[in-house]
N, C-alpha and C positions, 0 to 999 in steps of 0.2 A: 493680567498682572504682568508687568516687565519684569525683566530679568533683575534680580537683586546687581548693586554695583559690585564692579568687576577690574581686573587690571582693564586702561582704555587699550589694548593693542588688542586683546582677547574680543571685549564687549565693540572694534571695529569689524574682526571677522565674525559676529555672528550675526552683525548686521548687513552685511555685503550679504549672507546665505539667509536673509529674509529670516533669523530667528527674532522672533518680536516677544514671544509671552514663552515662558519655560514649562517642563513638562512636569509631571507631580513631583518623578523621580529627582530631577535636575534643580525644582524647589527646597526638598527637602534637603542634598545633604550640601545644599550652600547657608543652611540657616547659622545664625549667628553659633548655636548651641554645637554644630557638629564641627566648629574651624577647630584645626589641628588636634581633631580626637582620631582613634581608629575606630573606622566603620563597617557595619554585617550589614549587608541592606540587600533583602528579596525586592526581585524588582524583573517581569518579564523581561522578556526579547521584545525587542521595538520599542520599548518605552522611553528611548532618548537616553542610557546609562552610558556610552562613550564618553558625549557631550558632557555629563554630567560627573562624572570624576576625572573628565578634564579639567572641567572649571573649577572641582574641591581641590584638586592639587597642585595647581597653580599658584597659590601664593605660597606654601610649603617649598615651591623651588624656585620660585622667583621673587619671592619678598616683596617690598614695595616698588620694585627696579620694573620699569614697561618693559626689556626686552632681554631676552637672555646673552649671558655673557660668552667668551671663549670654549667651544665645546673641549672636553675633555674626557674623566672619567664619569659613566652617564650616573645622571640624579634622580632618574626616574625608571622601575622595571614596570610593564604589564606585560600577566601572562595570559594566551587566549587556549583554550584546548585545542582548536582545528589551525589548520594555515587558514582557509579563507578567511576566517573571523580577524583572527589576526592580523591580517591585511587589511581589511575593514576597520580596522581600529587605526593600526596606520596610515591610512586615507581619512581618516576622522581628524587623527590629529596633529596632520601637518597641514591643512587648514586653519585649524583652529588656532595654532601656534604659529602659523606663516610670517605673522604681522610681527609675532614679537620674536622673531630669528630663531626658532628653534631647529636642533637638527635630531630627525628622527628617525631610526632603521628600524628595520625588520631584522631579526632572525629568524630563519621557520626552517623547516622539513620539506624537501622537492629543488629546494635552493643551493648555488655552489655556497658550501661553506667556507671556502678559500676566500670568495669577494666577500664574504660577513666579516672575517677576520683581520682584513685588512679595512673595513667600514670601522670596525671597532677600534682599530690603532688609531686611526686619523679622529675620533674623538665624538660625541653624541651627547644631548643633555635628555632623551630618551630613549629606550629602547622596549621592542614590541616583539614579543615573540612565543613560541610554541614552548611545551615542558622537558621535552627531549634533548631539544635543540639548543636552548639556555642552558641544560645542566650538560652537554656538551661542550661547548664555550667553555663554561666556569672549569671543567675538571682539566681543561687546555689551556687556562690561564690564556684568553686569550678575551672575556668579559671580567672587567674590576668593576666590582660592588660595593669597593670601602667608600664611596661616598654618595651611594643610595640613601638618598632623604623618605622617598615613598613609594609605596612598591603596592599593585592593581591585581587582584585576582578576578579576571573577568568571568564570570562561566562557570562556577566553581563545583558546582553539582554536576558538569557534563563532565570534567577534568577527572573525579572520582570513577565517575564512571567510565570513564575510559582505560582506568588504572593509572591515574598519573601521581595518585599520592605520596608513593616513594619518592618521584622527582621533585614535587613541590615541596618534602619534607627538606632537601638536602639544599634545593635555591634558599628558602628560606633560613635556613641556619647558617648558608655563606654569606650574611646579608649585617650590619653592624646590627646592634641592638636598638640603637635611637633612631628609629626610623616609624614612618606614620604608613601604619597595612590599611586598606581598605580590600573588602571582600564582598563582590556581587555573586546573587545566585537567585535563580528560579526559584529554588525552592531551599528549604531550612529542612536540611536529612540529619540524623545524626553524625554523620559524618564530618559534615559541614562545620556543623557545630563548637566538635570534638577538636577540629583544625583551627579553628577560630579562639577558642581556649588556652589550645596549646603556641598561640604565633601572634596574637592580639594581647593588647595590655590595654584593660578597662573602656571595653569598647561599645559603643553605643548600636544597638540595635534598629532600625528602620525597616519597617513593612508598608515599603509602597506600590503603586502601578500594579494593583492588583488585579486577579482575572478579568471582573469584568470591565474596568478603568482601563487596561492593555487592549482590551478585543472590544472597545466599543465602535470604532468605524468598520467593523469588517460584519457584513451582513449572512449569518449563516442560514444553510437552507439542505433541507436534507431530500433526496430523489428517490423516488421506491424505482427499482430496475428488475427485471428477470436475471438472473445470475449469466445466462448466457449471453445477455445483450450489452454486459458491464461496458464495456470496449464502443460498440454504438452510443451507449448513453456517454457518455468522457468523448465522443465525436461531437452529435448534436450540442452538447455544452457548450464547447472550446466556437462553434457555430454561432449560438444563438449571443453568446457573452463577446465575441468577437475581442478577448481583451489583449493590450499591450505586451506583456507578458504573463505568462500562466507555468503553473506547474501541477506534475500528476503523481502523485503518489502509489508507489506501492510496494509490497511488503517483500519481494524476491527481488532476487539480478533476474531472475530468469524473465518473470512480470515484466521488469522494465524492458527487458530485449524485445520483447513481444509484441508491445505497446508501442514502442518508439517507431518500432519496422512498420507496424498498421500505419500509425500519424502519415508516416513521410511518404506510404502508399496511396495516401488517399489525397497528397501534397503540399502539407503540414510542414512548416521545418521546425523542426523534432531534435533536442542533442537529448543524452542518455547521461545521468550521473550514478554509476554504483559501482563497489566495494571491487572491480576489478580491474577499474580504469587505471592507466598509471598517470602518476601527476601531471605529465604533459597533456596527456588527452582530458584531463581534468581545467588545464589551464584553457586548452581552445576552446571547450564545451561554454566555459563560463563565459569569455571575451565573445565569441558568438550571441550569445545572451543579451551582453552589453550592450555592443553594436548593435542590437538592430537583424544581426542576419539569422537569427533564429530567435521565434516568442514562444515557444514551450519547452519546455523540462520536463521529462519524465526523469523521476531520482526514486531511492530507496530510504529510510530515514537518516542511518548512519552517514552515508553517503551525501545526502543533503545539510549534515548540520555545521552552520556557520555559515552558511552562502548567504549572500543580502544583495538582491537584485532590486533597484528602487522602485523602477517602471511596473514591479510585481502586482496586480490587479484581479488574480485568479488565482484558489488553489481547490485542487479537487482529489478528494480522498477517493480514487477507485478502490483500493483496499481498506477495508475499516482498521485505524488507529487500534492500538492492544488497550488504550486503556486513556482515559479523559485528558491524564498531562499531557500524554502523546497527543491528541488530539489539539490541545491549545496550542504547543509546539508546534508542529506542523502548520496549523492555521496563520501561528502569527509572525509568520514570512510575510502576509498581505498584513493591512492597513495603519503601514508605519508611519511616524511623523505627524497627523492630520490628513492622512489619504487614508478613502475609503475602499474598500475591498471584500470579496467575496469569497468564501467557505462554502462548497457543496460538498456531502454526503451520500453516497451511491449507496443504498441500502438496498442489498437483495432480498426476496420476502425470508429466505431462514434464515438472513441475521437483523432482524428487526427487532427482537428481544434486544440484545447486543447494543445496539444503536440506543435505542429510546434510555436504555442502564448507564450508559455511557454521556449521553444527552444531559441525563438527570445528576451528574456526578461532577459533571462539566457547569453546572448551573444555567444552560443553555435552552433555551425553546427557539428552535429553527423551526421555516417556515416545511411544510411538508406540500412534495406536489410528486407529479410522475415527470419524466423527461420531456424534453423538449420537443414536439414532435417537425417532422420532415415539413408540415404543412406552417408553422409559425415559424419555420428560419426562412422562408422562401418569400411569407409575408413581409420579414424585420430585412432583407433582400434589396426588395423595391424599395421600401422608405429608404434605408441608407441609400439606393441610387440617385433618389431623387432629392438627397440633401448631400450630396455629395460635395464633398469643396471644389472639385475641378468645372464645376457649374459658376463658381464663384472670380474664377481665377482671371485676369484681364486677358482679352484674345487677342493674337498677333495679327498683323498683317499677313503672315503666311499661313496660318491656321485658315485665316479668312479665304484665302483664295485657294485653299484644297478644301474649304467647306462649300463653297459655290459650284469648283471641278463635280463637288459627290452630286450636288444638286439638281446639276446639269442633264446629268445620265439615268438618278435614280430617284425616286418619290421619299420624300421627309420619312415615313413610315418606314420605308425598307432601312433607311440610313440609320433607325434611332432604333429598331429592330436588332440592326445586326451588333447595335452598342449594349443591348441588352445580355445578346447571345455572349459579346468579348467580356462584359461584367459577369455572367456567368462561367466562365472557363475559369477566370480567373480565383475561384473559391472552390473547394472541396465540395462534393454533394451529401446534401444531409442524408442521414438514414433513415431507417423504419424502422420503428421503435413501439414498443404498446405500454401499457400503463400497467401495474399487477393489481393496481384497486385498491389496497388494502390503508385503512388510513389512522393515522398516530393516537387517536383516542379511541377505534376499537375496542380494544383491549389493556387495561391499565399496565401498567410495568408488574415481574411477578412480586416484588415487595409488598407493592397496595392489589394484586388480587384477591378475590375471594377465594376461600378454600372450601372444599365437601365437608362437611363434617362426619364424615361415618360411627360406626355406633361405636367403635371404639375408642374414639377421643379425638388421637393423634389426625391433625388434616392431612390428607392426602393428595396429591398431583391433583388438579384441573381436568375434569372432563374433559373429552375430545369434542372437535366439534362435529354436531351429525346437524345439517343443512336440512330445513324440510324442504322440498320439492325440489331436491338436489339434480344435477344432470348424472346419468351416466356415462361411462366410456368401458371402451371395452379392448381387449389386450391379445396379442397369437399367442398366449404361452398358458396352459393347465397344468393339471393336477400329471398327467402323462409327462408332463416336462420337469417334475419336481417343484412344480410351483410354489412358494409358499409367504404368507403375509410377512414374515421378518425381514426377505431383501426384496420384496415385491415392491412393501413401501415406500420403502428410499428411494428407489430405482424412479416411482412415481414420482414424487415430492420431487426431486433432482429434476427431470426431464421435464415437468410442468413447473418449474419455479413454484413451489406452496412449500405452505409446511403441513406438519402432519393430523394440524386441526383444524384445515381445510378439508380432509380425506374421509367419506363415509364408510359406508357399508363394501365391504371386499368378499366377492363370493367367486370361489375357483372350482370352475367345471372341469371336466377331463382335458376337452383342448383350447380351452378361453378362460379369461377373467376378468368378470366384471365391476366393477368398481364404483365408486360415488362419490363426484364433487361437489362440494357447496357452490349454492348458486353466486354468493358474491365473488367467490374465485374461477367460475364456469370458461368464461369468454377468456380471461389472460391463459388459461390452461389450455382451452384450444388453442389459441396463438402461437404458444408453445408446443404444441404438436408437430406442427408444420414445419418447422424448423428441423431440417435432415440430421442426424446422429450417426456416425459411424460407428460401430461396434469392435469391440475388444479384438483382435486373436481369438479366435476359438468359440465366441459369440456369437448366440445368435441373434437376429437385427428383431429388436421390437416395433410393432406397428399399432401404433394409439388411433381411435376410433371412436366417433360420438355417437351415441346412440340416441334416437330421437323415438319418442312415444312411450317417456318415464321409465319403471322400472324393468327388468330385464323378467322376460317370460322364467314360466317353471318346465318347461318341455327337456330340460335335465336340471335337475337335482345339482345344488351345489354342495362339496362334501361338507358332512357336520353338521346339517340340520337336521331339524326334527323332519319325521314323518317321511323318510328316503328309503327307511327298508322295506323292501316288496313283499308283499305276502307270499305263505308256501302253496306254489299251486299242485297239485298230485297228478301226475302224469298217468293216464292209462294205458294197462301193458294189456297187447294179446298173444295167447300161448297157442304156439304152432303145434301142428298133428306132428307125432315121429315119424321118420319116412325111413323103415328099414331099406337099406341095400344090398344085395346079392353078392354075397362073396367068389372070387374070380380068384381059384388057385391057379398062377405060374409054373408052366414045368419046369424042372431042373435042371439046367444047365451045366455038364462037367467041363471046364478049363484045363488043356494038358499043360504035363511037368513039363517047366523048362530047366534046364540044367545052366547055373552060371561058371563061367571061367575064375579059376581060383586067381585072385586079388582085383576083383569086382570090388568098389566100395559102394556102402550102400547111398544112396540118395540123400540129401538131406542134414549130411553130419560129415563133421572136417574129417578133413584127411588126418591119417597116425604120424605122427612124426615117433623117428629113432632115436632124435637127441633129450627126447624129453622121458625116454625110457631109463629106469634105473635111479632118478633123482629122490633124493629123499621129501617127504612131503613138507617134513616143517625141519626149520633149524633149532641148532642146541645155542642157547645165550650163553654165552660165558658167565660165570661167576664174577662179585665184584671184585674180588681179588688176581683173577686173570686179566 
């Protein structure tokens, strides 16, 4: 369907940018029913809403006139929560306005406000800017709003949450009365609502571009990982997807620091977006992006929100999302426009409850596999070498005669050989990575599991799982080490990536502990073995160990079972003959007197002192009256 008629300077620029058919969004609030009402309209990220209350407010300030007149006091406010978005908006819509003379600034936060103020004297028929920053301006009389025709709340649910309601309460009430508000938002909170009420007059409702309509070209797929391989698996990805731009989610600064320093190690170019960059480093990070001299991002949410990178073709959750909005949010940074784009999920095996809740909430069925292994990026490798465009490309004259000079000296083999070896330097090496096994219908989500019914009614938790012909492994630490199943388990499940209905039978001997894994998690836990651990401070190192030929002998007793107390065995005593001894009297020995010299002290005991002679032993307290 084409675009509904339109001013012709508008309906030129969206034909120079290939817009041919409009999006649900940009359909609905041009329909005849929404002109010159005020509009609520949920409506995702990416779904075309710039564009599209461009176009609804375009004849509200340009009438039936093609092009705009003498700039002066501006006719049009949008406000965005973040600076980048805002900037995005204003890159939206001085295009889209180019043709018909519009002049449009920014105002934001990171910017000299001095050059905004003087933008503003010399005149605008819009202005685009941040919540801070606008009620700045206005308390400095240095933006006039008396002849604001329509005014854009872009983002309105992220603005709340940001705390910017105060500021939007006070823009909006500097604003005349006769003026047409439109109000976009992700979602419809009370809040939203509550502002929409109180700052709209008889406004028309629209619920479009919804989840799955916004996220339909972006292809989710979710990867089971070992928790400590997260890092390797977001390597092999960024590998095997090879794409334009990508971004890595995750939930700290600290994550991101971590993550960025691994990428650029491994010779990735990597910029880093989170909550401690100052605006400058924030500005290189993105123009990097732009250009070309860096394809991935590692960001944090807050940190990420408003950025719009077009070439964006990859986003990979290494931290799972808090919860399904989060989820679609982050995702749909990719597949804007009619471009397709990819959503992985790194699921470790203990948060795969988590995921699959999260999945089901989302309205989502991603595809489920394990990582990408070292051996299928080495295969997808060769093919891109050998469809490579530099095979395609027309050969010079001097290419020609230094491919003769190679010819001359060396065999076709060695020459295409060492082009193999230069296409190899040229890419980071995949990793080793193993699969945990474990797979998405297993085990139902716990909503739809079955419960025990015990005799008392009430269901109770999910038997654990006990593996028949399970593997054992076996542990350096007993019952002599204070061994015991409540930090024994963790400690397991943690260092084998499982969870804890993976875990059998636990039997603690005096200096060892035996243990039991289900056979479908056997092989990913060994895998996880081998993998070296450093230990705490004050720790001692554990050493994991498979035990081969089933269950573990009974040649000790592990404590707590039956049948471990030894019987009383009765020692036999023999009673010895008395053996008198002949008594052996010693003669008497007499010692002479010795005579001591008078002030001898004796041994052993202090000396007398004279000063300590005469002192009374206790004192008299005065009375309270003295």
């Amino acid at each position: 369907m084409p675009f509904p008629a339109t001013i012709p300077s508008l309906a030129r620029a969206l034909a120079a940018r290939d817009y041919h058919e409009p999006t649900p969004v940009q359909l609905a609030v041009l329909d005849e029913a929404t002109q010159a009402r005020d509009l609520l309209v949920s409506a995702q990220t990416g779904s075309g809403k710039t564009v599209a209350f461009g176009l609804a407010i375009a004849p509200t300030l340009m009438g039936e006139a093609e092009h705009f007149g003498a700039a002066g006091a501006p006719l049009a406010l949008i406000v965005a929560p973040t600076r980048e978005l805002a900037l995005q908006v204003h890159r939206e819509l001085t295009w889209l306005f180019g043709d018909a003379r519009g002049r449009i600034i920014s105002c934001v936060g990171g910017m000299e406000p001095r050059r905004e103020r003087m933008m503003l004297q010399q005149g605008a028929h819009i202005v685009v800017g941040t919540p801070g920053r606008l009620r700045d301006h206005i308390e400095r009389k240095a933006l006039n709003l008396s002849a604001i025709r329509a005014v854009v709340l872009d983002e309105a649910d992220e603005m709340l949450d940001l705390g910017f309601r105060e500021d939007l309460e006070e823009i909006l009430k500097a604003m005349p009365e006769e003026k047409r508000t439109l109000l976009f938002s992700a979602t419809l909170p009370k809040g939203i609502v509550s502002l929409a009420r109180d700052f709209q007059k008889d406004a028309m409702r629209l619920n479009v571009g919804g989840g799955e309509q916004a996220h339909a070209d972006i292809d989710y797929r979710a990867v089971r990982v070992l928790p400590h391989e997260i890092e390797h698996a977001a390597v092999n990805l960024l590998r095997f997807h090879d794409p334009e731009c990508a971004i890595i989610f995750l939930n700290t600064r600290e994550a991101v620091r971590h993550m960025q320093s691994a990428l650029m190690e491994r010779g990735f170019n990597a910029v880093a977006l989170s909550g401690e960059l100052s605006q400058n480093e924030r500005n290189h990070a993105l123009q990097a992006l732009r250009d070309g001299r860096a394809r991935i991002c590692v960001a944090t949410d807050v940190a990420a929100r408003g950025i719009d990178l077009p070439n964006l073709n990859l986003v990979i959750h290494a931290d799972l999302p808090h919860d399904a909005e989060v989820l679609k949010h982050r995702s749909g940074r990719t597949g804007r426009a009619g471009r397709k784009g990819i959503a992985v999920l790194l699921v470790p095996v203990s948060r795969r409850r988590k995921a699959e809740r999260m999945l089901v909430d989302a309205g989502l069925s991603p595809e489920w596999s394990g990582p990408p292994s070292a051996e299928d990026i080495r295969k997808l490798d060769q093919q891109r070498l050998l469809q490579d465009e530099i095979f395609k490309e027309e050969t010079s004259e001097e290419d020609l005669a230094l491919a003769r000079a190679l010819l001359e000296g060396r065999s076709a083999e060695d020459i295409a050989s060492a082009l193999v070896r230069l296409h190899r330097l040229q890419l980071p090496a995949p990793e080793e990575v193993s699969d945990p096994g474990f797979r998405a219908d297993m085990r139902p989500a716990r909503s739809d599991r079955p419960m025990r019914e015990p005799t008392g009614g009430a269901p109770s938790a999910p038997m654990r799982h006990r593996g028949d012909g399970g593997v054992w492994f076996h542990i350096n630490i007993g019952r002599r080490a204070s061994a015991d199943p409540k930090w024994l388990l963790p400690v397991i499940c943690k260092r084998g990536g499982v969870s804890r209905e993976a875990i059998g039978s636990i039997r603690i001997f005096d200096n060892e502990t035996k243990f039991e894994v289900s056979a479908d998690f056997a092989e990913s836990f060994a895998q996880a073995m081998k993998a070296p651990v450093k230990p705490r401070k004050g720790e001692a190192e554990l050493f994991f160990t498979r035990l081969d030929g089933g269950a573990p002998g009974r040649e000790e007793k592990p404590r707590f079972e039956k049948g471990d107390k030894k019987p009383f065995e009765k020692k036999s005593f023999e009673k010895k003959p008395f053996e008198k001894k002949p008594f052996e009297k010693k003669p008497f020995e007499k010692k002479p007197f010795e005579k001591k010299a008078f002030g001898d002290k004796p041994a052993g005991k202090p000396p007398f002192k004279d000063k300590d002679k005469g002192k009374p032993k206790f004192k008299k307290k005065p009375n309270k009256e003295g």
